[in-house]
RODO-2510 file (C-alpha; in nm, 4 decimals, decimal comma):
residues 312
     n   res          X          Y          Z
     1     x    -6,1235     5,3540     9,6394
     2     x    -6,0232     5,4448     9,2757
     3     x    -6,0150     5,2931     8,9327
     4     x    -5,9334     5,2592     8,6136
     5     x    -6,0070     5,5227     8,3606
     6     x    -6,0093     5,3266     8,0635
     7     x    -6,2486     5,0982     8,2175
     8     x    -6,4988     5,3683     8,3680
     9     x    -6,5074     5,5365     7,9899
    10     x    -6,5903     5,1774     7,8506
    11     x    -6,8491     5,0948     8,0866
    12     x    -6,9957     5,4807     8,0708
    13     x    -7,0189     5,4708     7,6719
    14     x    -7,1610     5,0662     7,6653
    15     x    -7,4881     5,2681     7,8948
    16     x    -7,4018     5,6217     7,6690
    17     x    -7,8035     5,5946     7,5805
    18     x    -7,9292     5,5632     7,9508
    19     x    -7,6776     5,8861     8,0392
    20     x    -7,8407     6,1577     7,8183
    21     x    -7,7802     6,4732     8,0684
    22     x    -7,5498     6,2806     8,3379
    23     x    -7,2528     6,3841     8,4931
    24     x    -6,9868     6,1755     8,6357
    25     x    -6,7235     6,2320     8,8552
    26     x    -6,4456     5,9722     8,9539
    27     x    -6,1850     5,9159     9,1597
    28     x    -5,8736     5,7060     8,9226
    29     x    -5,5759     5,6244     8,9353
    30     x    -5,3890     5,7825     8,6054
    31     x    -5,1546     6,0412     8,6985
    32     x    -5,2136     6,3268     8,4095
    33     x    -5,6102     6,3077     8,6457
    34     x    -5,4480     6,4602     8,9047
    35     x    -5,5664     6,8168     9,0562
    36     x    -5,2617     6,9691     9,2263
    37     x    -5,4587     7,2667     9,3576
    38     x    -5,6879     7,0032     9,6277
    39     x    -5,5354     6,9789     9,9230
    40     x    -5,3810     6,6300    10,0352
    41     x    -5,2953     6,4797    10,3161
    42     x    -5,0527     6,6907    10,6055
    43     x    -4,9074     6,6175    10,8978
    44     x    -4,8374     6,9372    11,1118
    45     x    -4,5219     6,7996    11,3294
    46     x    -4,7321     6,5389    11,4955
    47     x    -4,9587     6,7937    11,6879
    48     x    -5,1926     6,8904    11,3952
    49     x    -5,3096     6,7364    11,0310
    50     x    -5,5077     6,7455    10,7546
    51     x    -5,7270     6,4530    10,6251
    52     x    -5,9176     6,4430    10,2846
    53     x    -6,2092     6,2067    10,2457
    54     x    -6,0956     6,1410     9,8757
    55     x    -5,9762     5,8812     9,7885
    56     x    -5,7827     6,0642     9,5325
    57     x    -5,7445     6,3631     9,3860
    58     x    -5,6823     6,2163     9,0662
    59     x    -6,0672     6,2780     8,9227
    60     x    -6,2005     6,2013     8,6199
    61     x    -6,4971     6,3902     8,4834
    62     x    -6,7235     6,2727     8,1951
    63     x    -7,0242     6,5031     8,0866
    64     x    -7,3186     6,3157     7,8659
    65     x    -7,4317     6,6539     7,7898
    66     x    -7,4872     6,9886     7,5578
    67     x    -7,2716     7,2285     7,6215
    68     x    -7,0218     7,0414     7,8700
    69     x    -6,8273     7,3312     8,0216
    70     x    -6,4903     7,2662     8,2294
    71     x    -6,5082     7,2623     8,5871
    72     x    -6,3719     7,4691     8,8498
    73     x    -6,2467     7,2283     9,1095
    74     x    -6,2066     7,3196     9,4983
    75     x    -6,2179     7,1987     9,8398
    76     x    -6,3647     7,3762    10,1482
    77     x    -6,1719     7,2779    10,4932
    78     x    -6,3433     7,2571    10,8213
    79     x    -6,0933     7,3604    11,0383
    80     x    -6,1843     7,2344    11,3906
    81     x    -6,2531     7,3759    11,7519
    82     x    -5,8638     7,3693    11,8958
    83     x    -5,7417     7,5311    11,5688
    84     x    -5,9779     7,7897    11,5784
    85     x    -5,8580     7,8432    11,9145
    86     x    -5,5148     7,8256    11,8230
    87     x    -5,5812     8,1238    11,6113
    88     x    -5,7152     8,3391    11,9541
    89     x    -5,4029     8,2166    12,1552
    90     x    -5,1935     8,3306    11,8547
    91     x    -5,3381     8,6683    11,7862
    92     x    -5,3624     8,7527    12,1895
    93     x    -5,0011     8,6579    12,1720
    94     x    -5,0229     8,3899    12,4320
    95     x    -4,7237     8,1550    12,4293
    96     x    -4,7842     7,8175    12,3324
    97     x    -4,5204     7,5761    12,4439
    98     x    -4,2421     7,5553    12,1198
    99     x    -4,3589     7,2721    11,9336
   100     x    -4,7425     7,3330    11,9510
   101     x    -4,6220     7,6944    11,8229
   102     x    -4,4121     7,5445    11,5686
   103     x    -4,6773     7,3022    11,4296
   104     x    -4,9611     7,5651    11,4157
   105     x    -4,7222     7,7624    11,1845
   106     x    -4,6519     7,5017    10,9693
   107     x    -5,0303     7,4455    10,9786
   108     x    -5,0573     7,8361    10,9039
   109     x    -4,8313     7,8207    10,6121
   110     x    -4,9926     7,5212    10,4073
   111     x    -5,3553     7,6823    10,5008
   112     x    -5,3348     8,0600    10,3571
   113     x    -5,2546     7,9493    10,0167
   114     x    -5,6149     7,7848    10,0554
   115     x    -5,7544     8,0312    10,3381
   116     x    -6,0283     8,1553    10,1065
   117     x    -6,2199     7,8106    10,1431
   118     x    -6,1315     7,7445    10,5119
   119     x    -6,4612     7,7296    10,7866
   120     x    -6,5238     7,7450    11,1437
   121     x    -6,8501     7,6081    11,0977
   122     x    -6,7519     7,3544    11,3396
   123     x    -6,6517     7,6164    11,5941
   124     x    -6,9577     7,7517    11,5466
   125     x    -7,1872     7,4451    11,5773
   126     x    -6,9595     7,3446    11,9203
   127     x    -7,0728     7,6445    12,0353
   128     x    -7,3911     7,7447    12,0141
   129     x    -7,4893     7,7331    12,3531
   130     x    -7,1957     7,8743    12,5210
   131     x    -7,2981     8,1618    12,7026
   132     x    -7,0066     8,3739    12,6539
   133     x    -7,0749     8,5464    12,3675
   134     x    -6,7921     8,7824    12,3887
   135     x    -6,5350     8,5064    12,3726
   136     x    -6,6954     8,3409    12,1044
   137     x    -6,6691     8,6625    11,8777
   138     x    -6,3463     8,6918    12,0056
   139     x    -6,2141     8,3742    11,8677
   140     x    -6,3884     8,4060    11,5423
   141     x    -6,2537     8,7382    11,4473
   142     x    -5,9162     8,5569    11,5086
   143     x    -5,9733     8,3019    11,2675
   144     x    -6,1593     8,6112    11,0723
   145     x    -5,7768     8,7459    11,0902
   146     x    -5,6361     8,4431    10,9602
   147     x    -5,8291     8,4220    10,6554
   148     x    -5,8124     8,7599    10,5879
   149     x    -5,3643     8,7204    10,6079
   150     x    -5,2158     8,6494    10,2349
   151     x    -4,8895     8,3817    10,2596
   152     x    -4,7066     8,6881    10,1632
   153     x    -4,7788     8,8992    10,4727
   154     x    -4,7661     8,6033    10,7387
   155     x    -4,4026     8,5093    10,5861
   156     x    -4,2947     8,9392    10,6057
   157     x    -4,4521     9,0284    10,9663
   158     x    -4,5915     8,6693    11,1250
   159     x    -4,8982     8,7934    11,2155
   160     x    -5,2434     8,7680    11,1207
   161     x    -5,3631     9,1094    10,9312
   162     x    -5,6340     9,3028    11,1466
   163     x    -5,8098     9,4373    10,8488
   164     x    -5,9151     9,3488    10,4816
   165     x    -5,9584     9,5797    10,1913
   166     x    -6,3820     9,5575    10,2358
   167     x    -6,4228     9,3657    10,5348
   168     x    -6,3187     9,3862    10,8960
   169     x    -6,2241     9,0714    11,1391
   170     x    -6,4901     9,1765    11,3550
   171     x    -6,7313     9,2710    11,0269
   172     x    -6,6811     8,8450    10,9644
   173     x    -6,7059     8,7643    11,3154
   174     x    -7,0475     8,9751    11,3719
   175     x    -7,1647     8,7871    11,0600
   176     x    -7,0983     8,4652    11,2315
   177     x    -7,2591     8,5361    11,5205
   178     x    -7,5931     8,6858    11,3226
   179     x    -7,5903     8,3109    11,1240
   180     x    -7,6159     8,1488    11,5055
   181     x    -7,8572     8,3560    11,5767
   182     x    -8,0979     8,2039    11,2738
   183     x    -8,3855     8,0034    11,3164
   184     x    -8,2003     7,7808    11,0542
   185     x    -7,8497     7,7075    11,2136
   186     x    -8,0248     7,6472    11,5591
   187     x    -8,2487     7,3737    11,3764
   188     x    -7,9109     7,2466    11,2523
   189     x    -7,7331     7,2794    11,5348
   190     x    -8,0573     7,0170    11,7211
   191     x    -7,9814     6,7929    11,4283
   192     x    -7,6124     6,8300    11,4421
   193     x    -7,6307     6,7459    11,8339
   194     x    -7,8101     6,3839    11,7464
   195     x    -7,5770     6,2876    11,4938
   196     x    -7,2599     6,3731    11,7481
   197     x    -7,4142     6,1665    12,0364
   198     x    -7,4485     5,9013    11,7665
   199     x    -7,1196     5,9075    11,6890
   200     x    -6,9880     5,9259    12,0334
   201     x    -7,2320     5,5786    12,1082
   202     x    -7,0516     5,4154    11,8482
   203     x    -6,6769     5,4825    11,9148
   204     x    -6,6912     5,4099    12,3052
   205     x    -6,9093     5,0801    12,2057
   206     x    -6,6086     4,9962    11,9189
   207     x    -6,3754     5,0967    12,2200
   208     x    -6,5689     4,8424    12,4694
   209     x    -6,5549     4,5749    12,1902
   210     x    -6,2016     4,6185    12,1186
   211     x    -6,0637     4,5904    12,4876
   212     x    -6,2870     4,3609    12,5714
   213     x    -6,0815     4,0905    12,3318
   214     x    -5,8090     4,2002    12,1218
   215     x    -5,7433     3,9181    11,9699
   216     x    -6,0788     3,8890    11,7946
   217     x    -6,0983     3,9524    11,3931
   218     x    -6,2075     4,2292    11,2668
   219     x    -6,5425     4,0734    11,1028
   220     x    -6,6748     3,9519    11,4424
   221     x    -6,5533     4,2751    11,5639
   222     x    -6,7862     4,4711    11,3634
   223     x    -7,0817     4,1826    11,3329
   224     x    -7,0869     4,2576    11,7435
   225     x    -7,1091     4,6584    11,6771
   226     x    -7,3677     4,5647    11,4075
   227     x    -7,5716     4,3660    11,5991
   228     x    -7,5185     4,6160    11,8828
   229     x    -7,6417     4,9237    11,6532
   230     x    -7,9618     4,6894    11,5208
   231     x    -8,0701     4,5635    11,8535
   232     x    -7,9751     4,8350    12,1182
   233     x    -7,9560     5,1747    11,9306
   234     x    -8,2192     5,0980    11,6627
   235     x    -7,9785     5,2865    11,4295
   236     x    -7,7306     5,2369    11,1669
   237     x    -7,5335     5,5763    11,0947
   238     x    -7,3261     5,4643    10,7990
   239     x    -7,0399     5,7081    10,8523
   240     x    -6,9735     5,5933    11,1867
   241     x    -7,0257     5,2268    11,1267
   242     x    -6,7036     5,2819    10,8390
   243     x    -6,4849     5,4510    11,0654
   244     x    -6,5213     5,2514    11,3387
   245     x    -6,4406     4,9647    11,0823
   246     x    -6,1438     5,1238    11,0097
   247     x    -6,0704     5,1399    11,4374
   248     x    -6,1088     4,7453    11,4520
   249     x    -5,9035     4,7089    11,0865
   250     x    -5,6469     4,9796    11,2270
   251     x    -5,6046     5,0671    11,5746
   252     x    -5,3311     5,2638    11,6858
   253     x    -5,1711     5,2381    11,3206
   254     x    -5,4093     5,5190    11,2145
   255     x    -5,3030     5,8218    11,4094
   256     x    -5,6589     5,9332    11,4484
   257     x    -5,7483     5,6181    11,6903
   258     x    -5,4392     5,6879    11,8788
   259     x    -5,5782     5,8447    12,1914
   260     x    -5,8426     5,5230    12,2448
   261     x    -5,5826     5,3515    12,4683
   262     x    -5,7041     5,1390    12,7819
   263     x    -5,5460     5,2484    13,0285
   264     x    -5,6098     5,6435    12,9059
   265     x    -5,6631     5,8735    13,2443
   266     x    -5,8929     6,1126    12,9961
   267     x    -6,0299     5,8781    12,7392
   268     x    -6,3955     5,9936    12,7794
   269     x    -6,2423     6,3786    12,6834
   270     x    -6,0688     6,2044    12,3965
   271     x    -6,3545     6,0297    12,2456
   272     x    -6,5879     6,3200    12,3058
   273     x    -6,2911     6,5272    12,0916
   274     x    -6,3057     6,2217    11,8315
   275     x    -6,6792     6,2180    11,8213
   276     x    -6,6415     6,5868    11,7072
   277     x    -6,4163     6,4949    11,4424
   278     x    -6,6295     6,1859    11,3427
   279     x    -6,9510     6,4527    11,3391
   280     x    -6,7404     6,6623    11,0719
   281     x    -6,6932     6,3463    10,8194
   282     x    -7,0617     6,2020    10,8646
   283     x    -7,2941     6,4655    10,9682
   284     x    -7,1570     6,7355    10,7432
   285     x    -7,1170     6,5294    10,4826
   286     x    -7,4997     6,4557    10,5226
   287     x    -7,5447     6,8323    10,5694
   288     x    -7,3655     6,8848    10,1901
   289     x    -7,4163     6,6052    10,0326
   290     x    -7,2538     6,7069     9,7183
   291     x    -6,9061     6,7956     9,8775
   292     x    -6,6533     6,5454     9,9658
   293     x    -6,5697     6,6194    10,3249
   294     x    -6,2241     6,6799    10,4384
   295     x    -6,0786     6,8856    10,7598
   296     x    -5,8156     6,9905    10,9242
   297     x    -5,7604     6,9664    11,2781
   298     x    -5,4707     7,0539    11,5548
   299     x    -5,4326     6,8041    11,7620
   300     x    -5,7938     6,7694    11,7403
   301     x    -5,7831     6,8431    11,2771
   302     x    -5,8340     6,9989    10,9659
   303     x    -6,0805     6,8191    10,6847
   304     x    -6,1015     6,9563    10,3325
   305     x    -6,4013     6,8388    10,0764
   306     x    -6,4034     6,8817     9,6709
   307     x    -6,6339     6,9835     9,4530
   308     x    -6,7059     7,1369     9,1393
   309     x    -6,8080     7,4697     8,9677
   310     x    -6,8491     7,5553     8,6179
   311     x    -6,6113     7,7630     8,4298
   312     x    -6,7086     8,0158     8,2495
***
């Protein structure tokens, strides 16, 4: 959702003595708002993309405060579990049938220019458990590989470097795996687990709903889930409850809701995969509240989130 400028800098200055210290930041519509270094949008030749929560990157910032500094804008990108992966297969030098290998390059190309604020976290919170450490590190110091590769080098050689001027692929990927290894990220990684079985509930119950009668509107649609949520799961995760709006409002138009097809041999894999990718846009964006969530992901995603540090 955005607005109007003029009208957010009329009502902000009508409650001027009720904002001594705020900050706002909004999302508008006027064009000379817009930050060109966010990401946007990006589809990766239909087997990858790149979705921003935003709902613009047009933002307008008003300070109510001494010594307003500008800000520093910037948007991390959870990559997810198959592009990590993608990033092992790559640097192994496994093939990957043509147009998979095509789209991860394109996906390559947009993301080093931005590599810098790219994460595995959700590699990392995916697997936790698994037992085989060795292939975990392996896969990180991949991506570890990837971040490390300027556009410059990737374009020249296309490869990922294996070493940094300070730090080492398997210097980041040790790292990693001494974060999983806190007391900390396994207490996330508990609460992390909830909110994905959560979000798993609700898409197969959306799913159930949907097939069940297709030619029901979308508001009893959701009133059903709603009821559903209140009665049966005791629990109204607010993320989830939008997006699956958006499943009953959308369908198959949105490319994300693609794979929840009836007739689907693997649906259950697909919606555990989706569940993932819900867990990244509600959970983590519960986990940093003050970033805007966005991600990439390959045929799974890629989701980037904004926010804002002060200049100097």
């Amino acid at each position: 959702m955005t607005a109007d400028a003029g009208k957010i800098a009329d009502l902000w200055l009508h409650n001027y003595s009720s904002l001594t210290g705020a900050r706002g930041l909004f999302c508008v519509k006027e064009q000379r708002y817009d930050k060109p270094d966010l990401p946007e949008n990006r589809d990766f030749g239909g087997h990858g993309f790149l979705r921003s929560w935003m709902a613009s990157k047009r933002l307008l910032l008003i300070q109510n405060c001494e010594r307003a500094r500008d800000r520093r804008y910037s948007a991390p990108i959870f990559c997810d579990s198959n592009f990590v992966r993608y990033c092992e297969a790559f640097c192994g030098q496994r093939n990957l049938n043509q147009q998979h290998s095509d789209a991860f390059r394109r996906a390559v190309e947009y993301l080093l220019p931005r590599a810098e604020v790219t994460s595995a976290f959700p590699y990392m919170v995916e697997n936790a458990e698994s037992p085989d450490r060795e292939k975990v590190r392996a896969t990180l110091r991949a991506f570890a590989a990837f971040k490390l590769t300027s556009p410059e080098y990737f374009a020249s050689h296309g490869r990922f470097l294996t070493a940094g001027d300070k730090l080492t692929p398997d210097d980041i990927a040790d790292g990693c795996l001494e974060v999983m290894g806190k007391a900390d990220f396994r207490t996330l990684h508990t609460w992390v687990k909830d909110h994905y079985l959560w979000s798993r509930i609700v898409l197969i119950k959306a799913a159930l709903l949907f097939f069940e009668d297709r030619c029901k509107e979308t508001e009893t649609l959701f009133l059903e889930l709603l009821k559903f949520l209140q009665d049966e799961l005791g629990r109204l995760p607010q993320f989830e409850i939008y997006a699956a709006h958006r499943f009953f409002l959308l369908s198959s138009r949105e490319p994300f809701f693609s794979p929840v097809q009836q007739n689907t041999m693997d649906l259950d894999r697909k919606i555990r995969s989706m569940a993932g990718i819900w867990l990244i846009g509600g959970a983590f964006s519960r986990c940093f509240p003050s970033e805007r969530l966005s991600s990439a992901r390959f045929h799974s995603q890629f989701r980037t989130s904004c926010h804002s540090t002060e200049g100097s």
